[in-house]
C-alpha positions in Angstrom: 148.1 196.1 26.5 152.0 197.0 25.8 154.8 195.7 26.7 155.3 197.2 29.6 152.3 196.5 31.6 152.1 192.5 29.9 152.4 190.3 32.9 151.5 192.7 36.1 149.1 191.9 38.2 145.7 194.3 37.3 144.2 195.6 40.8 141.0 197.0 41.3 140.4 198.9 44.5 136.9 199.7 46.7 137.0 202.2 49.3 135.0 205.1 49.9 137.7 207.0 51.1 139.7 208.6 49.0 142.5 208.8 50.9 142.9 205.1 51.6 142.9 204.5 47.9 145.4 207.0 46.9 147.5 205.0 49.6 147.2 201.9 47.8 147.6 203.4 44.9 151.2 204.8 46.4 152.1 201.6 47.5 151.2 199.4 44.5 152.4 202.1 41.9 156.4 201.1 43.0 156.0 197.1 42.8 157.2 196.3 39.1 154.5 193.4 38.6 151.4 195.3 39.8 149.5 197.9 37.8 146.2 199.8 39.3 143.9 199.6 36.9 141.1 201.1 38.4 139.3 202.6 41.7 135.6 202.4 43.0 134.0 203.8 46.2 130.8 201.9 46.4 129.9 197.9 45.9 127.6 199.2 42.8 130.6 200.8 41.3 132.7 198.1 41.9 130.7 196.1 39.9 130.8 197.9 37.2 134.2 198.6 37.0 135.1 194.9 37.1 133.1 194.2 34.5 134.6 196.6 32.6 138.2 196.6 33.6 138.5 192.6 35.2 141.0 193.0 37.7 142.9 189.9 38.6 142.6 191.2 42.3 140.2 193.4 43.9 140.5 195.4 47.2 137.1 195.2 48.9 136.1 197.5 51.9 133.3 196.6 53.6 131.5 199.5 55.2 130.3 201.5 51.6 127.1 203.9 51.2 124.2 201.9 48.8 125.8 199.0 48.5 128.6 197.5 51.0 131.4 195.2 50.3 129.7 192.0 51.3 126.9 192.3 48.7 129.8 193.4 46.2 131.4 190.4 46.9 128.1 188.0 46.4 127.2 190.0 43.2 130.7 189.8 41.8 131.6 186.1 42.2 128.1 185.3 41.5 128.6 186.3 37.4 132.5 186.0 37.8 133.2 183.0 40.1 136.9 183.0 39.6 137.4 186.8 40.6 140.0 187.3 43.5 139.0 189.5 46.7 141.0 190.7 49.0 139.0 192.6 52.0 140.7 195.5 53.7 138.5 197.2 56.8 139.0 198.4 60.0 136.8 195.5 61.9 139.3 192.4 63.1 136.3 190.6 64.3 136.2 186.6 63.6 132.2 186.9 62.2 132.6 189.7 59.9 135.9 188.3 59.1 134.0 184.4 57.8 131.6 186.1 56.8 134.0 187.6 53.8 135.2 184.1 53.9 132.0 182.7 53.0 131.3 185.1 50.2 134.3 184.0 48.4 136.9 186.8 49.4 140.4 184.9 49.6 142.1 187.5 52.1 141.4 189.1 54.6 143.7 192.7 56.1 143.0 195.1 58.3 144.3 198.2 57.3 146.2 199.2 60.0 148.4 196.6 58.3 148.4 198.0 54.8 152.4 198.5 54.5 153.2 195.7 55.8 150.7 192.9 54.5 149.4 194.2 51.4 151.8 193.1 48.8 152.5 190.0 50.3 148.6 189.3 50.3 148.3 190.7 46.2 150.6 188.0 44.9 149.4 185.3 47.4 145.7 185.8 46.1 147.2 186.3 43.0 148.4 183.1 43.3 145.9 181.7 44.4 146.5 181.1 48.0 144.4 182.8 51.0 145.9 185.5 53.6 144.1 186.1 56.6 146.0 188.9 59.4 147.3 186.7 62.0 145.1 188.8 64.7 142.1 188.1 63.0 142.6 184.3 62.0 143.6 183.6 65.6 140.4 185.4 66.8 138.3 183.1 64.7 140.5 179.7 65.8 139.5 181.0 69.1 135.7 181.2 68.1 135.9 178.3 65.7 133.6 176.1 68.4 131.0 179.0 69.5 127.5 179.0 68.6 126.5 181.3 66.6 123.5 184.4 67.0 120.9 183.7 65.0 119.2 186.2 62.2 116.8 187.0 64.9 118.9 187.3 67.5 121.0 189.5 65.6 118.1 191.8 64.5 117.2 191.6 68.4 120.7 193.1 69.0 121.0 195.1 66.6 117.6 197.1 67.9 119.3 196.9 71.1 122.2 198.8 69.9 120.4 201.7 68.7 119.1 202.0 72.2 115.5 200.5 71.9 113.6 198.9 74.9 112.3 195.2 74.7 108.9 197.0 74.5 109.9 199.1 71.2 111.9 196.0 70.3 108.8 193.7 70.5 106.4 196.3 68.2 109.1 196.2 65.6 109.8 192.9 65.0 105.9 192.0 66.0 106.7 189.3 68.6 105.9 189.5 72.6 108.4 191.1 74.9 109.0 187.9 76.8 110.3 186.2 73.2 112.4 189.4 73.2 113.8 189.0 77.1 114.5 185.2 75.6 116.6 186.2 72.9 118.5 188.2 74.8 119.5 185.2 77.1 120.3 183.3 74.6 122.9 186.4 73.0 124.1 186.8 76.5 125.3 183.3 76.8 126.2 183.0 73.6 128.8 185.6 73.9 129.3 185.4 77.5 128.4 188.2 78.6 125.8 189.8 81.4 124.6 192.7 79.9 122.9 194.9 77.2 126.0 197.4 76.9 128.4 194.4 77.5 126.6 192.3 74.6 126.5 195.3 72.0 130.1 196.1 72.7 130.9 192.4 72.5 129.1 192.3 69.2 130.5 195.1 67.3 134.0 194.1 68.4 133.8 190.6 66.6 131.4 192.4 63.9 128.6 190.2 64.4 126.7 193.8 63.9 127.5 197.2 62.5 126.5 200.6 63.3 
């Protein structure tokens, strides 16, 4: 390493857009104490290139043909447990957002915010310290006490959302149509709603599924 780049903080950027990474790249490329090392635009090439280049911070998008961020984020900290993840998406919704959480990302930006959060959030992580948006970490203070949809209930909904009937619903996950007309109660309450467009709009706001 020379002089010149001794010090800066290495970033490592996932996206499967180019454009959004040669927007980073513009943005970290004027900051004296940040260097882009590298780019990826799928979680199996993120791997690989953190292995090869190890970043001290990663930008993670979530939504990534073969392999999303998620399971990037679970394969990377499972061999490198002190890697540093920042997630950047488009989704501001409180489950997809812990979800990251739990996986071991320390921020989490939308990035609408990009120009105005993602410096800040680099040296934080950098750091050490977590950065949530303020949009999303008040959505999930707001959900904190919520029960959550279970697996099935999710795989339920997420049948739903492709616009299966309880019948086709039932054949596919090979249980009776009442168990399905159940489950749906059960998401209905759970996210206070009344009905199946209401609950799969519900749903893919918070990012309890994905299309």
């Amino acid at each position: 390493m020379t002089t010149s780049t001794a010090g800066r903080i290495r970033i490592l950027t996932v996206d499967d857009h180019p454009a959004i990474r040669q927007g980073i790249a513009a943005i970290v490329e004027m900051e004296s104490d940040m260097l882009m090392v590298g780019e990826a635009s799928s979680g199996g090439e993120a791997i690989k290139a953190f292995e090869r280049l190890r970043p001290h911070v990663t930008l993670m998008d979530l939504q990534m043909p073969q392999m999303g961020g998620l399971d990037a984020i679970d394969a990377i900290r499972a061999r490198w447990g002190d890697a540093r993840i920042i997630v950047l998406t488009t989704y501001q919704g409180d489950v997809q957002a812990a979800r990251a959480i739990k996986s071991g990302a320390m921020a989490y930006l939308l990035k609408s915010s990009l120009r105005t959060e993602l410096l800040s959030a680099i040296r934080a992580v950098h750091a050490g310290k977590r950065h949530i948006a303020a949009e999303v970490a008040q959505e999930m203070a707001l959900r904190s006490g919520e029960e959550t949809l279970t697996e099935r209930e999710i795989a339920v909904l997420s049948l739903v959302a492709e616009g299966n009937a309880n019948k086709a619903i039932a054949w596919q996950l090979s249980i009776s149509e009442d168990t399905v007309k159940t489950h749906m109660r059960s998401i209905f309450g759970k996210l206070c709603v009344d009905d199946r467009t209401r609950a799969v709009t519900e749903a893919l706001r918070r990012g309890v599924i994905t299309l």
